[in-house]
N, C-alpha and C positions, 0 to 999 in steps of 0.2 A: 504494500500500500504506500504508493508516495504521491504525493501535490504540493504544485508551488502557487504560493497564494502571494499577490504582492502588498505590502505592506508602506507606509508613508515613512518608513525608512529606508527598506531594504529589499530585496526577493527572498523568502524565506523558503526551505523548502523543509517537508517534514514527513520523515518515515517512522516505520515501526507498528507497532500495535497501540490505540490509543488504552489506556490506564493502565498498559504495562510495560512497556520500552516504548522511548519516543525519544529519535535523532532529531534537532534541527540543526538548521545549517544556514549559513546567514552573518551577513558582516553586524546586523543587531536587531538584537531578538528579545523582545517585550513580552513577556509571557506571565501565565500562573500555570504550573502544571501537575500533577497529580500524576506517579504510576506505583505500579504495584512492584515493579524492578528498578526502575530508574529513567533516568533521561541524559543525553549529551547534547552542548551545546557548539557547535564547531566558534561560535562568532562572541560575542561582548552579549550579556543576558541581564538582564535587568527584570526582577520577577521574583515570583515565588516558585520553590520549586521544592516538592513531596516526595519522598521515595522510600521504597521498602528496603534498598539494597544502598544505593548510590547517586549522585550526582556527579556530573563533572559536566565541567566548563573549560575552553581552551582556551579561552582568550580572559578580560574582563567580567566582572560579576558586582552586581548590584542588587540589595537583598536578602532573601529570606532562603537559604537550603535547609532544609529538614531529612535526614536519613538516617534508617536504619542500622546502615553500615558508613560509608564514609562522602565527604563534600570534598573536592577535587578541583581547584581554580586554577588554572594554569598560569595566570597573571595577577592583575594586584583584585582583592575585594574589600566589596564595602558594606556591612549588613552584620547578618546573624547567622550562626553555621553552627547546628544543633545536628551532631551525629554519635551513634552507639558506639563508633570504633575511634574515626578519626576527621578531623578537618586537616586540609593540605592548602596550602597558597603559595604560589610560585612567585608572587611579591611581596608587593604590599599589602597591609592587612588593618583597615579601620571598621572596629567592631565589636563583636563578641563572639567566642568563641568558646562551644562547652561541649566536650567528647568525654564519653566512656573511657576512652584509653589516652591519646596523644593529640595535642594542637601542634602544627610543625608549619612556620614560615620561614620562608627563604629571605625575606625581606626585612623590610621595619615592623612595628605593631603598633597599635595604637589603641586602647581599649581593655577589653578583660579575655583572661585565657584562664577556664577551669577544664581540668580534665581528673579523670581517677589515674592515670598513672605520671605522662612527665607533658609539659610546655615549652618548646623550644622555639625563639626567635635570632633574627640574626642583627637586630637592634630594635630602640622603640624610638618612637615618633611623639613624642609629650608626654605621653603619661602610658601605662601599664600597670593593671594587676595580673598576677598570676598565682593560682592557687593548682595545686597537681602534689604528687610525690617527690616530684625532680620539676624542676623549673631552670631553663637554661634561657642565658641571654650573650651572644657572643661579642656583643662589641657596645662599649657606653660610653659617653661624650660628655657624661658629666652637665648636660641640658637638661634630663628625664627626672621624671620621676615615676618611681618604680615601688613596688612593693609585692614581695613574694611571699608567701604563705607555699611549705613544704617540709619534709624532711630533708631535702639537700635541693639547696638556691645558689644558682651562681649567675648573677651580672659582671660579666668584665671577665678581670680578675677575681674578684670579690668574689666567694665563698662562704656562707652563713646559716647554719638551719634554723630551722623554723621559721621563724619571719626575717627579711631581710631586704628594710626599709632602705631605698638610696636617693638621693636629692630629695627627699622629701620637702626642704626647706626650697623648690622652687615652684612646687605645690602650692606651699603656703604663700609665698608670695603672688603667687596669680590669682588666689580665688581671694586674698585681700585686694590685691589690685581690679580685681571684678564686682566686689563687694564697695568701693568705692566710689568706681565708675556706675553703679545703678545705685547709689545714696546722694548721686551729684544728680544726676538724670531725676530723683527722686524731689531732688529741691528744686531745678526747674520749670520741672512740670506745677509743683504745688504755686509756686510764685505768678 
């Protein structure tokens, strides 16, 4: 079963069985989709996407993956990535992200990463929580703020279990500098 429908971005084209594998294919593909195995997305996907087994995306992702076993982004995502096994992102990653077993970026992160075993990124992007058994973080700039909850956390160098708060003081200084910026706004408006 295949048909190409066109769309006010792109030519999409779409095979498989509907609510149990479903390919599309498409430079970008605005969907919600629902199967009982999974779906692949060849192009940039912006949507929600259900699965019993899997998702994967090859390019870009924006959005909600939900699966049973694992969410597969082959470039940066942006959203939420709820899987039994694991989340994968081959970049960047501004989010959340909460797996049964492993979160693994190849990129920066930015957001929350809980998983039951470990959380590996390869820096963060402003802020980070990570909550897992192991939590790795390979490169810190000393810009971030970070905080790890596990039995063995490492940003950087840095090595710490249990919790293992770092820049936290530039945390603080941003949500005082934000809490200022809307108490200014706040006497403005009142005047």
């Amino acid at each position: 079963m295949k048909n190409t429908k066109k769309t006010s971005e792109s030519n999409v084209s779409v095979g498989g069985v509907p609510f149990i594998y479903q390919i599309l294919q498409g430079k970008k593909v605005n969907s919600y989709m629902v199967n009982l195995v999974g779906q692949k997305v060849s192009g940039d996907y912006n949507g929600v996407g259900i699965a019993g087994i899997g998702n994967v995306v090859v390019e870009d992702c924006n959005g909600v993956g939900i699966a049973g076993g694992a969410n597969l982004v082959g470039k940066d995502y942006n959203g939420v990535g709820i899987a039994g096994i694991m989340n994968y992102v081959g970049g960047d990653y501004n989010g959340v992200g909460i797996a049964g077993g492993w979160n693994l970026v190849d990129g920066n992160t930015k957001g929350i990463q809980v998983s039951g075993l470990f959380n590996k990124t390869k820096g963060v992007d402003g802020y980070l929580l990570q909550v897992g058994l192991i939590n790795l973080i390979k490169e810190i700039s000393g810009d971030e703020s970070v905080l790890q909850i596990g039995l063995y956390n490492r940003a950087g160098n840095k090595i710490v279990p249990l919790v293992n708060p770092v820049g936290m003081k530039h945390l603080i200084k941003e949500v005082k500098n934000k809490w200022n910026a809307r108490k200014s706004l706040e006497d403005e408006v009142s005047q």
